[in-house]
N, CA, C and O atoms as a printed pandas DataFrame, in Angstrom:
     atom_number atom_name residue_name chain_id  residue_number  x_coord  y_coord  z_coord
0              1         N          UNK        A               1   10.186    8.675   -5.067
1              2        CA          UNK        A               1    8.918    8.163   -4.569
2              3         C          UNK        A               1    9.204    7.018   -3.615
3              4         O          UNK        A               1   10.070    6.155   -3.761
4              5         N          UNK        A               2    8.395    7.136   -2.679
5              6        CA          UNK        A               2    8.283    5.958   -1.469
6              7         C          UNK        A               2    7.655    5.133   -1.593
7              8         O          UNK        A               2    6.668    5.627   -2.138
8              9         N          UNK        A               3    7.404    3.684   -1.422
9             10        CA          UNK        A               3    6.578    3.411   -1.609
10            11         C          UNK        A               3    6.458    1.983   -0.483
11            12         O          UNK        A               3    7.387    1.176   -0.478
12            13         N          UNK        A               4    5.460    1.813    0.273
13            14        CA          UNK        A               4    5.485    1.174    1.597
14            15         C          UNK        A               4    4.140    0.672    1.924
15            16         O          UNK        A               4    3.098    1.317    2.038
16            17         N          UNK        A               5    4.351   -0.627    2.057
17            18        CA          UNK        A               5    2.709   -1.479    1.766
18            19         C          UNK        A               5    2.382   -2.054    3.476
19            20         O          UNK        A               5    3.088   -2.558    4.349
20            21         N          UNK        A               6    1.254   -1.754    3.397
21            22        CA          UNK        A               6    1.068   -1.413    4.931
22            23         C          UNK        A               6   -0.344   -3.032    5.265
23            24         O          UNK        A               6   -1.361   -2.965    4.573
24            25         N          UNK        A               7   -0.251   -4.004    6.058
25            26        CA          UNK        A               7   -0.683   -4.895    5.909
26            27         C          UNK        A               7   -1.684   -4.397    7.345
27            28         O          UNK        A               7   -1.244   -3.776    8.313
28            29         N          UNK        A               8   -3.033   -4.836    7.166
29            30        CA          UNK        A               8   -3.911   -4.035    8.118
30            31         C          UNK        A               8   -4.656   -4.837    8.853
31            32         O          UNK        A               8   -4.733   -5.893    8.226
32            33         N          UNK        A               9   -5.190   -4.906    9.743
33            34        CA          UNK        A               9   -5.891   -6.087   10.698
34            35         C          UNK        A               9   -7.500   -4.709   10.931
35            36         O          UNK        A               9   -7.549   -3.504   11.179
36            37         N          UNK        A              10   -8.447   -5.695   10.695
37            38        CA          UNK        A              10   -9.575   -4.764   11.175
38            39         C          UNK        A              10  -10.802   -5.509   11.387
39            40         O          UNK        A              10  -11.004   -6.718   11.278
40            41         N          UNK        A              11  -11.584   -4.561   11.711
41            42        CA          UNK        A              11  -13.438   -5.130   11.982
42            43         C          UNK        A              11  -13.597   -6.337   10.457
43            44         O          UNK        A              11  -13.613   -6.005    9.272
44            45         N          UNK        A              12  -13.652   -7.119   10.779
45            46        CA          UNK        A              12  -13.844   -8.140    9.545
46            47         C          UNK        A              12  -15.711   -7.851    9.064
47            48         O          UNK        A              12  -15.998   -7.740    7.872
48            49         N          UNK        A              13  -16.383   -7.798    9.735
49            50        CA          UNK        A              13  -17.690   -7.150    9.701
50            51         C          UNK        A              13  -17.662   -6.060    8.530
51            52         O          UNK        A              13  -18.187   -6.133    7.419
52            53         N          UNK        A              14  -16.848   -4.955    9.131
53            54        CA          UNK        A              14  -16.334   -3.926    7.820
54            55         C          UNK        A              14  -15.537   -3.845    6.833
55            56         O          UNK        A              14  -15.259   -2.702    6.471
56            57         N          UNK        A              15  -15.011   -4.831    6.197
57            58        CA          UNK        A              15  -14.261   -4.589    5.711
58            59         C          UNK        A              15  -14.279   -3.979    4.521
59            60         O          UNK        A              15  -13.317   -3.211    4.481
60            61         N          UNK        A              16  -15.021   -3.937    3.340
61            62        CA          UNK        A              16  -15.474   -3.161    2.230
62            63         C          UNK        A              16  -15.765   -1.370    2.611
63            64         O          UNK        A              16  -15.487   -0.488    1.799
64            65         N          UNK        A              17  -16.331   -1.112    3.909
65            66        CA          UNK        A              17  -16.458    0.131    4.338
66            67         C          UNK        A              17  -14.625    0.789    4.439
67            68         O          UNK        A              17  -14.060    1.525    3.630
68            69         N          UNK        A              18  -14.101    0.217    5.667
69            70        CA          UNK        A              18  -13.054    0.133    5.914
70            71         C          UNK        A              18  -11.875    0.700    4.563
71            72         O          UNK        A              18  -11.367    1.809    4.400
72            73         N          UNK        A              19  -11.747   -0.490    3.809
73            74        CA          UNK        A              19  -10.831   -0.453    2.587
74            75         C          UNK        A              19  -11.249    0.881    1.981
75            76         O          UNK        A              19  -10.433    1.802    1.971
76            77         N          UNK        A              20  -12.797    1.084    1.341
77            78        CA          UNK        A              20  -12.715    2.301    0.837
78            79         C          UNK        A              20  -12.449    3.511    1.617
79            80         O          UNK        A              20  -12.253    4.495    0.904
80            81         N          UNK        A              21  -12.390    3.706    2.791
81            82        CA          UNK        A              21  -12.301    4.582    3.593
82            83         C          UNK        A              21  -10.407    4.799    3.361
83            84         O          UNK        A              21   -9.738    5.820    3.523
84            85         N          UNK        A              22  -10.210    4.179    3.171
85            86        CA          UNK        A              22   -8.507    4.252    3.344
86            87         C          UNK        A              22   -8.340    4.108    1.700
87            88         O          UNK        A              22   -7.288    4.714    1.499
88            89         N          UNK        A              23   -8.641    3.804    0.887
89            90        CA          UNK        A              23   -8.271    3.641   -0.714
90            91         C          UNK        A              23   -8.941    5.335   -0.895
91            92         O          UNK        A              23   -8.587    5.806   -1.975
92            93         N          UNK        A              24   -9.780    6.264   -0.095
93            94        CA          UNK        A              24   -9.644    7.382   -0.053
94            95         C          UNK        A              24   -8.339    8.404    0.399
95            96         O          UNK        A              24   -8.024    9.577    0.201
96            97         N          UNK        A              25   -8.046    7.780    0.783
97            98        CA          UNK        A              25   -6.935    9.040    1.815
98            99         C          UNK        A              25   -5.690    8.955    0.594
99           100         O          UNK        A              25   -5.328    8.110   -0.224
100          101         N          UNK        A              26   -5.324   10.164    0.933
101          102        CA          UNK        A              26   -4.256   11.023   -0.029
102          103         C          UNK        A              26   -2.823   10.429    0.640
103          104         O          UNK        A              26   -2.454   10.503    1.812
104          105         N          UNK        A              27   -2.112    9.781   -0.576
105          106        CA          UNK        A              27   -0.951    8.678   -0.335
106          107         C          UNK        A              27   -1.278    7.468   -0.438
107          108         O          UNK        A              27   -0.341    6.676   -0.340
108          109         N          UNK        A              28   -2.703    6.874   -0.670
109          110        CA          UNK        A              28   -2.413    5.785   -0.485
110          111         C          UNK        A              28   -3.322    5.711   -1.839
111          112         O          UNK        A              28   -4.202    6.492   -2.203
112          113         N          UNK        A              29   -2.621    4.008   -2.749
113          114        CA          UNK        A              29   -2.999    4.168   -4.326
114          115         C          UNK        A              29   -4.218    3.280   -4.751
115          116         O          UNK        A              29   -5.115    3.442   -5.578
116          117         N          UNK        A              30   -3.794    1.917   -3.548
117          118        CA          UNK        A              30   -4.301    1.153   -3.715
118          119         C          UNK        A              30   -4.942    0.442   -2.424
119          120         O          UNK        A              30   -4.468    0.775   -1.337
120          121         N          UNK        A              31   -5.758   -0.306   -2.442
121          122        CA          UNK        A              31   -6.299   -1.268   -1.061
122          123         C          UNK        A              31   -6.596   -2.308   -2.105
123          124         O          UNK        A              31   -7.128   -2.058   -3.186
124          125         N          UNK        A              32   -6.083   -3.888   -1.559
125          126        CA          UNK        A              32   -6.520   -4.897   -1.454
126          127         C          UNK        A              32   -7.080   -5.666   -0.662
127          128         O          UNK        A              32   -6.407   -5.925    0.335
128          129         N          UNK        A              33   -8.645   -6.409   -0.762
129          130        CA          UNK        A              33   -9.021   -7.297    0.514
130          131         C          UNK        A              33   -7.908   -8.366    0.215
131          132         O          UNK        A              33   -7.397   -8.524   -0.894
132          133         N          UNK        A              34   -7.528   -9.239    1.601
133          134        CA          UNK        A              34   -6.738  -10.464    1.294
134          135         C          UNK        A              34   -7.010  -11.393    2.430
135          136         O          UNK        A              34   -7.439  -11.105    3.547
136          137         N          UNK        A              35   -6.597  -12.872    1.813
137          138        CA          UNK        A              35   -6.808  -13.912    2.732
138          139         C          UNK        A              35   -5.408  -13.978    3.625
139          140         O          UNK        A              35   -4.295  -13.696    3.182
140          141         N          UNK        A              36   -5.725  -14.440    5.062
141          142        CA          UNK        A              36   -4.298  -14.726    5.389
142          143         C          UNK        A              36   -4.912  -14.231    6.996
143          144         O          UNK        A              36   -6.019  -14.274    7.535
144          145         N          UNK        A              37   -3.386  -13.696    7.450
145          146        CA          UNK        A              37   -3.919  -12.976    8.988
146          147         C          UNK        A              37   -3.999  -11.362    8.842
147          148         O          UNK        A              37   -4.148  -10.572    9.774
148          149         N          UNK        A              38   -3.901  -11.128    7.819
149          150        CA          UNK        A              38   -4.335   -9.552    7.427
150          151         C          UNK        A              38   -5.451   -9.620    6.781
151          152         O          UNK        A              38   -5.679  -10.429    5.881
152          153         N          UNK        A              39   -6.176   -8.824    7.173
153          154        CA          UNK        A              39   -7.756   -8.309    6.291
154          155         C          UNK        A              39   -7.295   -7.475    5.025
155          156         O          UNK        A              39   -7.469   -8.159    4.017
156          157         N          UNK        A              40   -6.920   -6.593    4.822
157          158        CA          UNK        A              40   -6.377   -5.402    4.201
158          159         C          UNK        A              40   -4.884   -5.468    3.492
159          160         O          UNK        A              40   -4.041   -6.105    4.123
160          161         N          UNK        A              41   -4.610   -5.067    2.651
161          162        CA          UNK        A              41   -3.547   -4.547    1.919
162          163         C          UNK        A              41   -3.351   -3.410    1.418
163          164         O          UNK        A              41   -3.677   -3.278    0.239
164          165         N          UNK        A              42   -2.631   -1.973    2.299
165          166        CA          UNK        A              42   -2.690   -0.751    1.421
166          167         C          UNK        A              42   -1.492   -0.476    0.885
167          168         O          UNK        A              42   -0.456   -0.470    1.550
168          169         N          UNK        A              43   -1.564   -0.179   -0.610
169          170        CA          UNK        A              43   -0.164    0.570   -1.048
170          171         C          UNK        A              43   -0.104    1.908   -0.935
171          172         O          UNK        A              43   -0.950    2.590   -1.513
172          173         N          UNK        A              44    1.049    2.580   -0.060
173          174        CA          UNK        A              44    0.993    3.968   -0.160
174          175         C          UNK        A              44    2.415    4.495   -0.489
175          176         O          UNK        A              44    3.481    4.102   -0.014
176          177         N          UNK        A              45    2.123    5.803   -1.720
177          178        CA          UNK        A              45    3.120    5.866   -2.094
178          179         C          UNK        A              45    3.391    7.449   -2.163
179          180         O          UNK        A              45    2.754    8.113   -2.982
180          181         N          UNK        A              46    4.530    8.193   -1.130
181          182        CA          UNK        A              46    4.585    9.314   -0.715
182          183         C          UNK        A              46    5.854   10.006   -1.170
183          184         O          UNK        A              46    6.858    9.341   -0.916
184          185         N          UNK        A              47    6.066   11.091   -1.736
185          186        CA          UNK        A              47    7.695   11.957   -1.854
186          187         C          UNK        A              47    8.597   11.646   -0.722
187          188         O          UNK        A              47    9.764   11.570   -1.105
188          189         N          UNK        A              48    8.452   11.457    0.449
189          190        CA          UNK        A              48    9.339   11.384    1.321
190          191         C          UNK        A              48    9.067   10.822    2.467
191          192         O          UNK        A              48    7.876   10.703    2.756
192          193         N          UNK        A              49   10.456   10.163    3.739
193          194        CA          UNK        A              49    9.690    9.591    4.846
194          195         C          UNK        A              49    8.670   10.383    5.644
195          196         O          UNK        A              49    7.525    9.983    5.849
196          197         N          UNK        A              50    9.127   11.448    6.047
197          198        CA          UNK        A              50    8.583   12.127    6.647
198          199         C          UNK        A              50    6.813   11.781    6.108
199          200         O          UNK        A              50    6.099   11.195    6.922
200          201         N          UNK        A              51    6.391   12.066    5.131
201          202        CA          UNK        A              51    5.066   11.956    4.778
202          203         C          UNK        A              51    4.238   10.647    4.938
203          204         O          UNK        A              51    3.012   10.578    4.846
204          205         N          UNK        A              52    5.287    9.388    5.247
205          206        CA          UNK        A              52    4.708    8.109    5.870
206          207         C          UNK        A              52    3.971    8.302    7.045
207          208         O          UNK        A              52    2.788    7.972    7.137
208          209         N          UNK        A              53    4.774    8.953    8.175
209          210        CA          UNK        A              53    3.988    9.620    9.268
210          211         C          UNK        A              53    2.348    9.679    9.340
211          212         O          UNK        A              53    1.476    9.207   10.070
212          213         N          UNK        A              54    2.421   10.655    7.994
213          214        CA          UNK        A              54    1.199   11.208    8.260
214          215         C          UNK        A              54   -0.139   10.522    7.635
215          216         O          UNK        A              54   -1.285   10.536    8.085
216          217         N          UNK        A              55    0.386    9.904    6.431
217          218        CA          UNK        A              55   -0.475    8.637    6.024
218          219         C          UNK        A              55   -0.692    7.494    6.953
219          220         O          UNK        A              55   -1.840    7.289    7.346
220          221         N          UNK        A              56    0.326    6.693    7.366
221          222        CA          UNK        A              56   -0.166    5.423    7.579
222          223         C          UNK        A              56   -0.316    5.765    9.615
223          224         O          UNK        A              56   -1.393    5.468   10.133
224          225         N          UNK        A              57    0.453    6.169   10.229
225          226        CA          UNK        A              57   -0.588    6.619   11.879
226          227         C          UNK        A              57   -1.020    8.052   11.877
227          228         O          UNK        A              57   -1.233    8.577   12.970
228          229         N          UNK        A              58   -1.185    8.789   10.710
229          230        CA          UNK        A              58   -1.979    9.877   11.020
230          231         C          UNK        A              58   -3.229    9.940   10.464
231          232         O          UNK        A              58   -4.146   10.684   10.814
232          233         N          UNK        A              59   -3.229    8.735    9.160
233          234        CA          UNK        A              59   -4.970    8.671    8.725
234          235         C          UNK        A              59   -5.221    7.297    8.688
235          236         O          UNK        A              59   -6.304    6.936    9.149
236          237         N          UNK        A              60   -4.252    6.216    8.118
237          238        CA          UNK        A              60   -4.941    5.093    8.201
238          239         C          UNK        A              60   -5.433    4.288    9.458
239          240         O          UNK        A              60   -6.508    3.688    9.468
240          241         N          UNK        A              61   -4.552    4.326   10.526
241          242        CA          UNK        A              61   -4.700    3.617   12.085
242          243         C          UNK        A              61   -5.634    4.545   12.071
243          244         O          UNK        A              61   -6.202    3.914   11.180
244          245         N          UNK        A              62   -6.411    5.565   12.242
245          246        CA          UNK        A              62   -7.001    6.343   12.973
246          247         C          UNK        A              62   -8.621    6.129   12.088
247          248         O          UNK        A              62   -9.668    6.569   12.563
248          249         N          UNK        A              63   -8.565    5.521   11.004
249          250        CA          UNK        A              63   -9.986    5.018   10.897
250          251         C          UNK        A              63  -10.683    3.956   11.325
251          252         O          UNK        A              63  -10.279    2.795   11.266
252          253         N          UNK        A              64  -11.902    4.372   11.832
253          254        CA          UNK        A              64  -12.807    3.525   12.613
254          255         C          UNK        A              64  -12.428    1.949   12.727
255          256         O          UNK        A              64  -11.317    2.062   13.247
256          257         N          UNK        A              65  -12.619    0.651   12.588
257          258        CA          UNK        A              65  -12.218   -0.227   12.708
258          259         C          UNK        A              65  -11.211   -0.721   12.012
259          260         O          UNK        A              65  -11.370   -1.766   11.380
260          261         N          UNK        A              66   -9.941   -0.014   12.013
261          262        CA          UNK        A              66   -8.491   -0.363   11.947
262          263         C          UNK        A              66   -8.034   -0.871   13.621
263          264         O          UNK        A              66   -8.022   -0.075   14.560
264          265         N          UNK        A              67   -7.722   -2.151   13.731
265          266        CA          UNK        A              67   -7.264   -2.916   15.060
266          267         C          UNK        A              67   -5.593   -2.495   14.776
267          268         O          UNK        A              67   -5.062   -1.897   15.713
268          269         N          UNK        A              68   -4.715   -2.769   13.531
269          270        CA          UNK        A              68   -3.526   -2.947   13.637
270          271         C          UNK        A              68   -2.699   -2.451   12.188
271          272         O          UNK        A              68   -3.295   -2.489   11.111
272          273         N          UNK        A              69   -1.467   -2.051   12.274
273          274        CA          UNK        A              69   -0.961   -2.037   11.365
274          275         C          UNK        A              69    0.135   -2.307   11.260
275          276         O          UNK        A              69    0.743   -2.178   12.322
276          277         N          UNK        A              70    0.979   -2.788   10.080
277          278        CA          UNK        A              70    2.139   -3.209   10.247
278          279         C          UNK        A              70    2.971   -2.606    8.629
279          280         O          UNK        A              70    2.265   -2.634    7.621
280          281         N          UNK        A              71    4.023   -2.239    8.535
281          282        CA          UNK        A              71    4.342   -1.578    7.784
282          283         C          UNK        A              71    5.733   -1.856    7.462
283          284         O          UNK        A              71    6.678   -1.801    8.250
284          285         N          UNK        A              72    5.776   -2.232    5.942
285          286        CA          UNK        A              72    7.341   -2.908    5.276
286          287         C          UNK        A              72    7.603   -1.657    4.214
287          288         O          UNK        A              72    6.686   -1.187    3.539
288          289         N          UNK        A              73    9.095   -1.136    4.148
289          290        CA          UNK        A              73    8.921   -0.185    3.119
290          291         C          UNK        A              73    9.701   -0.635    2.011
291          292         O          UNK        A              73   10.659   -1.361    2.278
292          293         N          UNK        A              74    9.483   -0.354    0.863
293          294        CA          UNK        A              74   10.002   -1.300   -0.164
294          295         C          UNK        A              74   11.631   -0.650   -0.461
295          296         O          UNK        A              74   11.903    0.457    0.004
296          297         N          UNK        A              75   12.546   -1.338   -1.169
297          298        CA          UNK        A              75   13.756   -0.518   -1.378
298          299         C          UNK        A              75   13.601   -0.411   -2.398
299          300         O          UNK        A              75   13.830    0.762   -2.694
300          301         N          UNK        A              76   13.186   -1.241   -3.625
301          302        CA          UNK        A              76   13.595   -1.349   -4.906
302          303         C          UNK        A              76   12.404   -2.088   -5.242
303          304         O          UNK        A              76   11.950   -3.071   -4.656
304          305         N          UNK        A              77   11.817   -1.315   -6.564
305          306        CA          UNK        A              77   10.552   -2.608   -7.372
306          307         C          UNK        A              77   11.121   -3.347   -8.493
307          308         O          UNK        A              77   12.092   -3.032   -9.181
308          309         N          UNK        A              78   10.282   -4.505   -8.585
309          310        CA          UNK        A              78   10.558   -5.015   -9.720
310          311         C          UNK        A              78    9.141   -5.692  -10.479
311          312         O          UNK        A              78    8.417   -6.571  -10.011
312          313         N          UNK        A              79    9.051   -5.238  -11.322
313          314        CA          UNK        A              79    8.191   -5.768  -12.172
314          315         C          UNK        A              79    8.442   -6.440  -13.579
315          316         O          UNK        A              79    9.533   -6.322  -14.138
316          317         N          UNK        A              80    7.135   -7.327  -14.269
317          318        CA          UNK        A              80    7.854   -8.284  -15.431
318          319         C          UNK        A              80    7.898   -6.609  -16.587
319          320         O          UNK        A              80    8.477   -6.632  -17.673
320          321         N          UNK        A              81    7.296   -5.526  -16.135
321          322        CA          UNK        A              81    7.536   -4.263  -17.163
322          323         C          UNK        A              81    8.757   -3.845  -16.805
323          324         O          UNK        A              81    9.271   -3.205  -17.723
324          325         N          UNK        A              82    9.424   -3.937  -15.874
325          326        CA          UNK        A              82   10.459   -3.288  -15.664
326          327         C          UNK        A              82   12.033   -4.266  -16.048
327          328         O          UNK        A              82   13.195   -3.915  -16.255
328          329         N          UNK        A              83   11.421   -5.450  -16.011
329          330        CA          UNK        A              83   12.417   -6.356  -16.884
330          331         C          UNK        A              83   12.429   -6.183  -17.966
331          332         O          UNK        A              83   13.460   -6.212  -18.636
332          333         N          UNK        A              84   11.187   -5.939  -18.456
333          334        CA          UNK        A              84   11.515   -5.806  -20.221
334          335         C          UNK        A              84   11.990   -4.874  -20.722
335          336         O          UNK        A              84   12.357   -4.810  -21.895
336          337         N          UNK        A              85   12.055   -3.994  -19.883
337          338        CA          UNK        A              85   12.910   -2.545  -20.625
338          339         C          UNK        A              85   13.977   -2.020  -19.888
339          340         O          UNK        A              85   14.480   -0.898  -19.951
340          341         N          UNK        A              86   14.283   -3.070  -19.114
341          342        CA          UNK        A              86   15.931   -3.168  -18.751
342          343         C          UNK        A              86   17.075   -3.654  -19.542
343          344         O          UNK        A              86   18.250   -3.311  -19.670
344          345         N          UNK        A              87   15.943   -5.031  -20.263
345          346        CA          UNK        A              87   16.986   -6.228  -21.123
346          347         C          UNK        A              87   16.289   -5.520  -22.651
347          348         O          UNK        A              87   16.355   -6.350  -23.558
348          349         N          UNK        A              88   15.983   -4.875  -22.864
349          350        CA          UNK        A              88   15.787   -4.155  -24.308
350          351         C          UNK        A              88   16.910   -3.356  -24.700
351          352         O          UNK        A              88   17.415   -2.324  -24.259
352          353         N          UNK        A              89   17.148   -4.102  -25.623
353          354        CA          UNK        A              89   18.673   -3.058  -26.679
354          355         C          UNK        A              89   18.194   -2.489  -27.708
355          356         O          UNK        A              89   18.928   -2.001  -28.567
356          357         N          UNK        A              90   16.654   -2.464  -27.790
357          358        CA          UNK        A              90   16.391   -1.300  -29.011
358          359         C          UNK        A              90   16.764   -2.233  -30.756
359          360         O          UNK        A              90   16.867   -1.720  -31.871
360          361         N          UNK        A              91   16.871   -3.545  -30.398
361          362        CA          UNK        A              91   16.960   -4.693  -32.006
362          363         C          UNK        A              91   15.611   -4.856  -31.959
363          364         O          UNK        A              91   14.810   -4.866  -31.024
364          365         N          UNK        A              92   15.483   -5.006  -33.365
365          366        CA          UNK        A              92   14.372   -5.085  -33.694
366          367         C          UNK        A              92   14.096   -6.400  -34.709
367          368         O          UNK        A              92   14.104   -6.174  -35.919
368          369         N          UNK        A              93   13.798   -8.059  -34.132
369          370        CA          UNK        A              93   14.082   -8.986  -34.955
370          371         C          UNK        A              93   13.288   -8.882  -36.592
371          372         O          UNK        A              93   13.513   -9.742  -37.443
């Protein structure tokens, strides 16, 4: 799994339209509104590169007031769940 969080600039007017419009499209899991110089936060998470393509400039740029996108792809996650059952040896105090 891919997984590549795509930081979005748009119609600030729309933005609740916008987000759900893209928290629709197939690949992508999540949308966050956020403060900062991005309006938007989408997580999209696809089997392969090739399928980035088609999510993030084949549906997300291409909805109505999307101005910009910018796109980091992750290598490796880490979460405080994924610590805990890394450092788990199965003792049981």
């Amino acid at each position: 799994m891919i997984t590549s969080i795509v930081l979005i600039k748009t119609s600030v007017d729309q933005i609740p339209e916008i987000a759900e419009q893209i928290a629709a499209l197939e690949g992508v899991s999540e949308v966050y509104s956020v403060t900062g110089q991005h309006d938007l936060i989408a997580m999209v998470r696809v089997a392969n590169h090739d399928d980035l393509a088609d999510v993030i400039p084949g549906r997300i740029s291409k909805v109505p007031g999307v101005a910009s996108t910018e796109t980091h792809i992750a290598f490796r996650t880490y979460s405080q769940h994924d610590l805990e059952a890394a450092f788990s040896i199965g003792l049981d105090a």
